[in-house]
Legacy VTK file of the C-alpha trace (Angstrom):
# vtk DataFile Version 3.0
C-alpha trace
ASCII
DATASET POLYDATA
POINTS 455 float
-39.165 20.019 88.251
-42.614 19.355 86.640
-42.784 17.919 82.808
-44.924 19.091 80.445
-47.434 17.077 78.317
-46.984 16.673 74.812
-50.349 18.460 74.126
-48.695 21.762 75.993
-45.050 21.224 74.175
-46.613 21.259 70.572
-49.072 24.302 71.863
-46.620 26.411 72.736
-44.648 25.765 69.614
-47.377 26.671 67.414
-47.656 30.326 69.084
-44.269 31.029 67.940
-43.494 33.374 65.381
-42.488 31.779 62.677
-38.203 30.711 62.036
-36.282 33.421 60.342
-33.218 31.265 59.501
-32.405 31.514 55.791
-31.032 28.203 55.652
-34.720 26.794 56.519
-36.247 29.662 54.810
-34.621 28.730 51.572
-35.577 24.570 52.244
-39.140 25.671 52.598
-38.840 28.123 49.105
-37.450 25.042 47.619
-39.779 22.324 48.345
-42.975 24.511 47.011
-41.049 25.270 44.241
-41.077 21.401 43.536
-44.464 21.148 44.183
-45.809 23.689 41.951
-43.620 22.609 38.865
-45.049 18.571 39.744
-48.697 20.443 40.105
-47.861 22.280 36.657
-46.915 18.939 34.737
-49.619 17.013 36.138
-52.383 19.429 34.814
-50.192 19.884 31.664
-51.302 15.738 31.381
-54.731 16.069 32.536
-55.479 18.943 29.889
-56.437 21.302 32.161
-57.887 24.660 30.666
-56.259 27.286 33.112
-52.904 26.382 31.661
-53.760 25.842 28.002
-53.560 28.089 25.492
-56.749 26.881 23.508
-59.527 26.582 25.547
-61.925 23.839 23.438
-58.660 20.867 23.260
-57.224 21.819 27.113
-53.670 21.223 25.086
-50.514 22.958 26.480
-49.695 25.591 23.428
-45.941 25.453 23.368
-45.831 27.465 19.881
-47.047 30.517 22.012
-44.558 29.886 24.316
-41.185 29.395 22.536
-40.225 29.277 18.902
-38.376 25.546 18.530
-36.364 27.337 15.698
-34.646 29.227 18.126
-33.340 26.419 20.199
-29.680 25.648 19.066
-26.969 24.405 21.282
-23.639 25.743 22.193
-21.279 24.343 19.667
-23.940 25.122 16.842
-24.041 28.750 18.026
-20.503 28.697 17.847
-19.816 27.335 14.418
-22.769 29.306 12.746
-22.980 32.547 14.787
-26.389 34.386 14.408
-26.939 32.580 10.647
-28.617 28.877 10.928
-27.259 25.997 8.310
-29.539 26.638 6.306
-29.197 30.049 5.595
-25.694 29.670 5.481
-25.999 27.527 2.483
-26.813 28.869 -1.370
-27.604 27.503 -4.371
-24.997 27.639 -7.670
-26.085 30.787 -10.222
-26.168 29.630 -13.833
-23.263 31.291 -14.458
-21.415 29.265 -11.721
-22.381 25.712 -13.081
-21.708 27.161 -16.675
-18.333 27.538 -15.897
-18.092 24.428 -14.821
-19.959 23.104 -17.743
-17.416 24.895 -20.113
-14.311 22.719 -18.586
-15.707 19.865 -18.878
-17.085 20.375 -22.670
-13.721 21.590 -23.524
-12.125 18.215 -21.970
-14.397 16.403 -23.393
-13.636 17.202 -27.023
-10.077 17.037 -26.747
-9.281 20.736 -26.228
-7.249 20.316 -22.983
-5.525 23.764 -23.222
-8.339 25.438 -23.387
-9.728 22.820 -20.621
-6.732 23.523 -18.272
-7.308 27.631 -18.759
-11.048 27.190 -17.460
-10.165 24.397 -15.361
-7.706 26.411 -13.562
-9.698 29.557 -13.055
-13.092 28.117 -11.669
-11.228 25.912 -9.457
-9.614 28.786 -7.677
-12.928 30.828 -7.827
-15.135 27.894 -6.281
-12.772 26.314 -4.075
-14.126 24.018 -0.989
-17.121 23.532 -2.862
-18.579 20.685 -6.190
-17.809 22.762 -8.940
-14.384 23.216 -7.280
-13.959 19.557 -7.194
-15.136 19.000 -10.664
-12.988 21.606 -11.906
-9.853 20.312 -10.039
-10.025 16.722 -11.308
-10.367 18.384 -15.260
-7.678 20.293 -14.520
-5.719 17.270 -13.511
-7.175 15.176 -16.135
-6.371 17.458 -18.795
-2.264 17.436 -18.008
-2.506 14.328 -17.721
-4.130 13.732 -21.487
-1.337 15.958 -23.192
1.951 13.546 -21.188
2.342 16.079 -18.645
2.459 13.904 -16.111
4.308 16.078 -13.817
2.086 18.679 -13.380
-1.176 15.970 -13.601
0.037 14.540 -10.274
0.302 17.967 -8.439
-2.983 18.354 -9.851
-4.222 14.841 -8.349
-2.249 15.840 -4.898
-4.265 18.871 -4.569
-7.068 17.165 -5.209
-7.086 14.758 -2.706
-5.662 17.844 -0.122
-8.940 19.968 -0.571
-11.467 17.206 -1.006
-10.285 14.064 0.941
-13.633 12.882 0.442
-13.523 13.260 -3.342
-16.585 11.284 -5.498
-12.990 10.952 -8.068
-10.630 8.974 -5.912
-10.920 6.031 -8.110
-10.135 7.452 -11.699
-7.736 9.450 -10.053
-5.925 6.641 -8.352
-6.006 4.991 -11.749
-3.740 7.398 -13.468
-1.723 7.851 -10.396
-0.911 4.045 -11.177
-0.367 4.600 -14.560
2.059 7.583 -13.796
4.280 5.689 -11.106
4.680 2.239 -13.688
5.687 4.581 -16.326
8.307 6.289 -14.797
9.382 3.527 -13.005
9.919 1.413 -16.365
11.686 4.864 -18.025
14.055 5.022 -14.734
14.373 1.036 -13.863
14.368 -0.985 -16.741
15.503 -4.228 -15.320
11.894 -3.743 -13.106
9.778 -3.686 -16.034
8.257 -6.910 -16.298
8.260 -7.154 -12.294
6.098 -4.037 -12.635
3.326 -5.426 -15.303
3.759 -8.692 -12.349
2.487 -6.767 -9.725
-0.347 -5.266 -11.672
-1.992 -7.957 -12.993
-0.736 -7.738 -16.498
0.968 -10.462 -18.594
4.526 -10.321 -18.328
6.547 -10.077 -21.471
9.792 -12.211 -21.057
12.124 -10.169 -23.257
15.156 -11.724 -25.180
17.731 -9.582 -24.034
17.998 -8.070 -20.479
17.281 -4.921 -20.606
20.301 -2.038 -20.850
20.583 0.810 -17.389
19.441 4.154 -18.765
21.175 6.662 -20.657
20.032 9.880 -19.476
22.165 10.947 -16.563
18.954 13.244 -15.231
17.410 9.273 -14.358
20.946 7.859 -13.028
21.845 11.196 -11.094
18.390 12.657 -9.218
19.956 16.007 -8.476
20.500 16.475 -12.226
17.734 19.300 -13.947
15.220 17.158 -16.522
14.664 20.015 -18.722
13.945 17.487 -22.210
11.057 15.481 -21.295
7.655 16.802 -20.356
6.731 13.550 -19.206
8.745 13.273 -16.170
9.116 15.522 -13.481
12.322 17.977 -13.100
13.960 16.474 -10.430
13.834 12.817 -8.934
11.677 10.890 -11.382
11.936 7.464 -9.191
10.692 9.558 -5.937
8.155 10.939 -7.352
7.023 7.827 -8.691
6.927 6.710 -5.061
4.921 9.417 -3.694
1.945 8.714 -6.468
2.222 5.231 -5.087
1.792 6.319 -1.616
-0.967 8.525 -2.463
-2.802 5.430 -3.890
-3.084 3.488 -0.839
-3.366 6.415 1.706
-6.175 7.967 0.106
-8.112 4.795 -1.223
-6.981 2.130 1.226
-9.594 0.252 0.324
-9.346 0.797 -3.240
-8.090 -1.970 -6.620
-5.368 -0.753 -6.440
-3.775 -0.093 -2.502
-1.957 -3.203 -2.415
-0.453 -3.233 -5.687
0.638 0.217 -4.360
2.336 -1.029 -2.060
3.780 -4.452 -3.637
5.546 -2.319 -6.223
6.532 0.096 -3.604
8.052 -2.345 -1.438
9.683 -4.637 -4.726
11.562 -1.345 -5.629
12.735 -0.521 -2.379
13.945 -4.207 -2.111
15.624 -4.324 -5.850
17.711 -0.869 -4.715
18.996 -2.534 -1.567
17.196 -0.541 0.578
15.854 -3.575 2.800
14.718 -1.470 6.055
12.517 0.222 3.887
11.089 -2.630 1.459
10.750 -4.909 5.032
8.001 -2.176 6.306
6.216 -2.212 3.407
5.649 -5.549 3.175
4.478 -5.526 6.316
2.095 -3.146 5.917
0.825 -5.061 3.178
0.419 -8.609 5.327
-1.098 -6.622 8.482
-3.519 -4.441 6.451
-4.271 -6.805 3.400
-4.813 -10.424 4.092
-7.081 -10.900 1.082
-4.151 -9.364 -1.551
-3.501 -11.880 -4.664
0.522 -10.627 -3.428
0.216 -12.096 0.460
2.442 -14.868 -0.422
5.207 -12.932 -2.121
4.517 -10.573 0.925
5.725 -13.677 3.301
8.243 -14.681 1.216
10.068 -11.779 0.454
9.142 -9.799 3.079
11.316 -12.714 5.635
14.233 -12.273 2.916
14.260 -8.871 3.319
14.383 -8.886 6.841
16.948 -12.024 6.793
19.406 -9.392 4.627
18.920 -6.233 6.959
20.386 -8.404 9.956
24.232 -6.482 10.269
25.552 -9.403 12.043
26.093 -10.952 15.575
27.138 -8.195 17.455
24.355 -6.222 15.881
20.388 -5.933 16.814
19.067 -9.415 16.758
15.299 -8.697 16.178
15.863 -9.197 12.416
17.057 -12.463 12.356
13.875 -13.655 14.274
11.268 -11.807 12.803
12.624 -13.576 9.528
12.974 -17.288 11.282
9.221 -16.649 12.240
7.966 -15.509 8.678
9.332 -18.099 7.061
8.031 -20.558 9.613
4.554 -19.149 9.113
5.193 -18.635 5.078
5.845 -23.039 5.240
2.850 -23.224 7.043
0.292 -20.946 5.217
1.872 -21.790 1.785
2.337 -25.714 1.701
2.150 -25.866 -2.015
4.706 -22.965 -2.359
6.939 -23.525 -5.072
10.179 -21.741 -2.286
9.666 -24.939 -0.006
13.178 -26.364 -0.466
14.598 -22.342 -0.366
12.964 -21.462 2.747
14.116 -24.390 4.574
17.787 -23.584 3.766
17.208 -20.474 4.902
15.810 -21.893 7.915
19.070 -23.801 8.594
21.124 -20.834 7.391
19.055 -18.625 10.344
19.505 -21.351 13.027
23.770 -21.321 12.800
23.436 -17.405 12.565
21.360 -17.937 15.782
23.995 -19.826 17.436
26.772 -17.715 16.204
25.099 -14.581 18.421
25.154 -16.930 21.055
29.193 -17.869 20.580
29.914 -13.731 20.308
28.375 -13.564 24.325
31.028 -16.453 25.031
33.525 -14.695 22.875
32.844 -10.952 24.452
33.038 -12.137 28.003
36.095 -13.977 27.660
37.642 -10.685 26.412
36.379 -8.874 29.288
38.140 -11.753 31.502
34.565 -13.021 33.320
34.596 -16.994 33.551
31.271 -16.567 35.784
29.627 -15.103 32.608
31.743 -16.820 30.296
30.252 -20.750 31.759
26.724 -19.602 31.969
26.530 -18.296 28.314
28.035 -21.885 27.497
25.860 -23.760 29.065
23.478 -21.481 27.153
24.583 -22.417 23.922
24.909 -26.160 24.727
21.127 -26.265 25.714
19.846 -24.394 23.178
22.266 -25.151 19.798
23.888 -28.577 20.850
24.307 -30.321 17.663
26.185 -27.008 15.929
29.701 -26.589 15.420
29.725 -23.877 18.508
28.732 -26.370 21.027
32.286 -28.405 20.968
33.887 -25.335 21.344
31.472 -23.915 24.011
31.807 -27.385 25.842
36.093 -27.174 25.728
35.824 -23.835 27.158
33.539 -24.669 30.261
36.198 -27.521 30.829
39.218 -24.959 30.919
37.619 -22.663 33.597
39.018 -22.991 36.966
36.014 -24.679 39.336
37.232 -21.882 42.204
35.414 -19.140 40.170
32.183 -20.940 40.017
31.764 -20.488 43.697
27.570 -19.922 44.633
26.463 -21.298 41.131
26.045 -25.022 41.888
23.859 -25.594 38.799
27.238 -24.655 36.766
29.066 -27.210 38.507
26.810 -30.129 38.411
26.266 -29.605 34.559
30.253 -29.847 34.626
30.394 -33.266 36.526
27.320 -34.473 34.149
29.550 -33.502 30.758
31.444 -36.553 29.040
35.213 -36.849 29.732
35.762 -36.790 25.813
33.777 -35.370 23.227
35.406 -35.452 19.380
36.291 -31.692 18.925
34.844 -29.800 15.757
35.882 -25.765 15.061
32.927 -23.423 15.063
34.757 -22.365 11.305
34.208 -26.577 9.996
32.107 -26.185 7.047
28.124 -27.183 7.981
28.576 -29.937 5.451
31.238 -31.691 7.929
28.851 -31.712 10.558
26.050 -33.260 11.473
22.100 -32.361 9.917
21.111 -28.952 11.561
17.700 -28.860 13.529
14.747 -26.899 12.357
14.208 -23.848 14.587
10.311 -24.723 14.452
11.629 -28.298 15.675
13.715 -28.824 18.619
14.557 -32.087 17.532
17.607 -32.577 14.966
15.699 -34.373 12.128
17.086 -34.701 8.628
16.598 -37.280 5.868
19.549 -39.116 3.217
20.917 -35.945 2.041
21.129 -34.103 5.743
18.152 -31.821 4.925
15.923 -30.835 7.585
12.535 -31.982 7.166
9.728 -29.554 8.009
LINES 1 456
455 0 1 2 3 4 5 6 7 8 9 10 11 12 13 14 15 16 17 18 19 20 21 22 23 24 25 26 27 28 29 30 31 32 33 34 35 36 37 38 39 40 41 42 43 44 45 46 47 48 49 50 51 52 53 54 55 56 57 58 59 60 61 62 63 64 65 66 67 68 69 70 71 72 73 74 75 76 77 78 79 80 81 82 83 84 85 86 87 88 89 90 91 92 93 94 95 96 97 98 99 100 101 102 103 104 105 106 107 108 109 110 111 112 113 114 115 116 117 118 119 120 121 122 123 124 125 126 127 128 129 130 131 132 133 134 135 136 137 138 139 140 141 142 143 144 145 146 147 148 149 150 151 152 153 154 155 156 157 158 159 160 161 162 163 164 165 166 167 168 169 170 171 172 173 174 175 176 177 178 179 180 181 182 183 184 185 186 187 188 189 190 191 192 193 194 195 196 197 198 199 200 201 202 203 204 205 206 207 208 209 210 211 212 213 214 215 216 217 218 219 220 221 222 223 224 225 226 227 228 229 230 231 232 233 234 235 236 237 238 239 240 241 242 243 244 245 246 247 248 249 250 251 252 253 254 255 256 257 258 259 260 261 262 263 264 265 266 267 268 269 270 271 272 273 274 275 276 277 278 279 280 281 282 283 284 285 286 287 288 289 290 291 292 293 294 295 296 297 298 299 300 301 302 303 304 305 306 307 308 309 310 311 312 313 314 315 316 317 318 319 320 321 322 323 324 325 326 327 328 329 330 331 332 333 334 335 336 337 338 339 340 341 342 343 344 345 346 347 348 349 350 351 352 353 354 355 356 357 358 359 360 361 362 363 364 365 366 367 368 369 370 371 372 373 374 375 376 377 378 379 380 381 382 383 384 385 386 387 388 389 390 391 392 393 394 395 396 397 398 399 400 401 402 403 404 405 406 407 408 409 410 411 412 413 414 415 416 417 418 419 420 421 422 423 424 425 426 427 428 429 430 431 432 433 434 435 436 437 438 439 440 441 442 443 444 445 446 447 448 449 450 451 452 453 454
């Protein structure tokens, strides 16, 4: 077998035809592809004439080539079909703005039926547009100049529904105010000064407290108002609310969001509803740090919270959240006049805290479990020992027979270390029997001459 040179191997390639394979074929198609567009671009640089359009600068004309105003992407093709933005726009006739003009002349000098007649008709005709806008908030504002509340607050609402963006959101937030405080006052006297609180105003201390209301439409929500144009036909107190509400979700960042939501959340509290008043003040500590009303946000907002708690064998996140706002309300607050009131509430929360403890021993011992019965014991003597519960607690782990403690050894060497005799105290003994209550900020049991806690 005789090899072949290299010279006669690359001869003999070169006489054959050339490769019909398409998969080559269409390598080779690609590769002077590539190298005509890079040959293209680099002339394009270099000026040359051959691929310019005028001959004296050698510059690439790319007018003659496209038009740029044709160039529009996909979702612009989409939203404006075959018109551009610009011709989809048009300018207001003088007739338009006239009628416009005409609503707000009539407003102006004090004819507001005449105002709400033009109002009304050119904000239906130019809807989604200024003079739609304009004649909206004269519509509005002319309802509201003649009392009619009522309707001026539908006409505020669909305001703020067509233009959320609105150049009136402050004026119209104003009266919204104005609205909710008035029918508030008309439907809760005993709020009225706690109203003019929250607002800024000076607060009139009146001589007499004032009497519930008379008209059964205000007591009774279902009832028909059918004698005063100022207030609403049915539910003047919820419709109060919802101008509130439309104050601080349409102008959150607005004068008047958090007073929105102080009065909102001082109502909901004076009616009892606490679930209710507790998110709102919330809302108003998480979203307004810088309010004039944080502190009576803290304060309140952990009383409300302390009075929605239904009780041991109920949801226990209540009675936390409160210990821990009026932790942080003693902390942010030292020169708060509710010092002495929030630590008796502190006090107050740390027996109720110990009392959901003794309902565990209580429920198991019902259910016949000593295993469960000495570990929620032990429990409540490590974490409330110097409460009434604990004697009790401690009696009961002394009572349970040591054969049904078999595989907890921790259980029975925190028998053997418990004293032989401990003086025994009822978990009913008044707290004034006993001895100072801890601080749940302090795990120490410190209290001064009078059995206070000190904070």
């Amino acid at each position: 077998m005789s090899s072949r040179t290299k010279l006669e191997r690359r001869m003999e390639s070169a006489s054959r035809p050339p490769s019909t394979d398409p998969v080559a074929f269409s390598f080779i198609a690609r590769q002077l592809l590539t190298l005509l567009c890079l040959a293209g671009s680099l002339t394009g640089f270099c000026g040359c004439a051959w691929m310019s359009g005028d001959g004296e600068s050698g510059m690439l004309n790319v007018s003659d080539m496209v038009n740029i105003g044709s160039i529009r992407g996909p979702l612009e093709r989409s939203l404006y079909g075959d018109e551009s933005p610009l011709e989809m726009g048009r300018k207001f006739t003088a007739a338009e703005r006239r009628e416009v003009e005409l609503c707000r002349k009539a407003f102006e000098k004090g004819d507001y039926e005449e105002a709400i007649q033009l109002s009304k008709k050119a904000a239906k005709k130019h809807k989604e547009s200024s003079l739609g806008e304009e004649a909206q908030f004269y519509l509005a504002e002319s309802h509201f100049a003649l009392g009619q509340f009522a309707k001026a607050q539908d006409g505020y609402a669909q305001l703020f529904e067509d233009y959320p963006s609105t150049r009136y959101v402050e004026p119209s937030t104003r009266r919204l105010f104005t609205i909710a405080r008035q029918w508030l006052e008309i439907a809760d006297p005993v709020a009225k000064n706690e109203i003019r609180q929250v607002s800024g105003e000076k607060v009139i201390e009146e001589a007499e407290p004032p009497k519930p209301p008379g008209d059964p439409t205000l007591r009774v929500r279902v009832l028909p108002n059918f004698h005063d144009r100022t207030r609403p036909i049915f539910d003047t107190q919820g419709r109060a609310l919802e101008c509130l509400k439309s104050i601080w979700m349409n102008d959150p960042t607005g004068p008047l969001a958090d007073d929105a939501l102080m009065l909102t959340a001082t109502y909901y509290q004076r009616h009892d509803n606490y679930v209710e008043a507790d998110r709102y003040f919330e809302i108003l500590r998480e979203e307004y740090p810088d309010s004039p009303h944080l502190e009576e946000a803290f304060l309140l907002g952990s009383h409300v919270k302390q009075m929605s708690y239904q009780g041991a064998y109920y949801e226990g996140r209540e009675l936390e959240g409160a210990r821990k706002l009026k932790e942080q309300s003693l902390q942010l607050f030292p020169a708060s006049k509710q010092r002495q009131v929030l630590r008796k509430d502190l006090q107050r929360l740390y027996l109720l805290e110990a009392e959901r403890s003794w309902s565990k021993i209580d429920y198991y011992r019902k259910k016949r479990r000593p295993r469960a019965v000495a570990i929620a014991c032990i429990q409540l003597l490590s974490e409330y020992p110097d409460t009434p519960f604990a004697d009790d607690a401690q009696a009961i782990l002394k009572t349970i027979d040591r054969s049904e403690l078999k595989g907890l050894p921790e259980v029975s060497e925190f028998l053997d270390s418990m004293p032989q005799t401990q003086p025994r105290r009822s978990a009913e003994q008044p707290e004034s029997d006993g001895p100072p209550v801890k601080s749940v900020s302090d795990p120490r049991p410190v209290g001064d001459d009078e059995g206070r806690v000190r904070l």
